[in-house]
C-alpha positions in Angstrom: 0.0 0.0 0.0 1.5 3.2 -0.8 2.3 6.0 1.8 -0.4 8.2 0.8 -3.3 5.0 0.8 -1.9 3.9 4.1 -2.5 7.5 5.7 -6.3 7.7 4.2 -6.5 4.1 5.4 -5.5 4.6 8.9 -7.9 8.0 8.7 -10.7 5.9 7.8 -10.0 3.4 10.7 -9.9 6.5 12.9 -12.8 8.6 11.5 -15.6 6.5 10.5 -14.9 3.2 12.2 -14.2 5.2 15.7 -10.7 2.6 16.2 -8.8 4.3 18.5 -5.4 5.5 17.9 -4.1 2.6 21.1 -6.2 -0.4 19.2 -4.1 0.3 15.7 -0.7 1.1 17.8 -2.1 -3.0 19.0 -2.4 -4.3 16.1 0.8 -2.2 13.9 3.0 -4.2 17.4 1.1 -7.5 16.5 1.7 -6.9 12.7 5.4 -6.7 13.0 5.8 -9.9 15.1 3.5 -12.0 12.9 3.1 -10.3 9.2 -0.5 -10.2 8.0 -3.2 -7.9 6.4 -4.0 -5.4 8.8 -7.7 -5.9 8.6 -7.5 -9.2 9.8 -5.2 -8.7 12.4 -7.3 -5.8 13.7 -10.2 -8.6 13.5 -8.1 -11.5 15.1 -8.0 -9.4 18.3 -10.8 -8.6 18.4 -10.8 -4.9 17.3 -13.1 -4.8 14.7 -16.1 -6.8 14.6 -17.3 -8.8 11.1 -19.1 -5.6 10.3 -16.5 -3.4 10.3 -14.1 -5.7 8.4 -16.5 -5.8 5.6 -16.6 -2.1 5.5 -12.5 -1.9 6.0 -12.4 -4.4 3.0 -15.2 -2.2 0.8 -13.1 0.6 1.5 -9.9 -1.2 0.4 -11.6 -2.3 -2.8 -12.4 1.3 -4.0 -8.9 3.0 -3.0 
């Protein structure tokens, strides 16, 4: 994902999913000990619920 996507991504997490700033600093710490998508690791932990990872997805599909 390039720079800019990755900043409107984590904005989007943010702004219209309400996921705190703590609960991606979570899963970015999880993401560097056990490489994955993001949106699944948010999900794995129980960050997002099944709702929100079809709207992260969506999202991700149209940037």
């Amino acid at each position: 994902m390039a720079p800019a996507t990755h900043n409107k991504f984590i904005r989007f997490l943010q702004e219209d999913l309400a996921i705190s700033a703590s609960c991606l600093k979570i899963a970015l710490r999880h993401r560097e000990q056990d490489p994955g998508p993001l949106p699944m690791i948010l999900w794995q932990y129980g960050l997002v619920t099944i709702e929100q990872l079809e709207r992260i997805y969506d999202w991700l599909e149209t940037a």
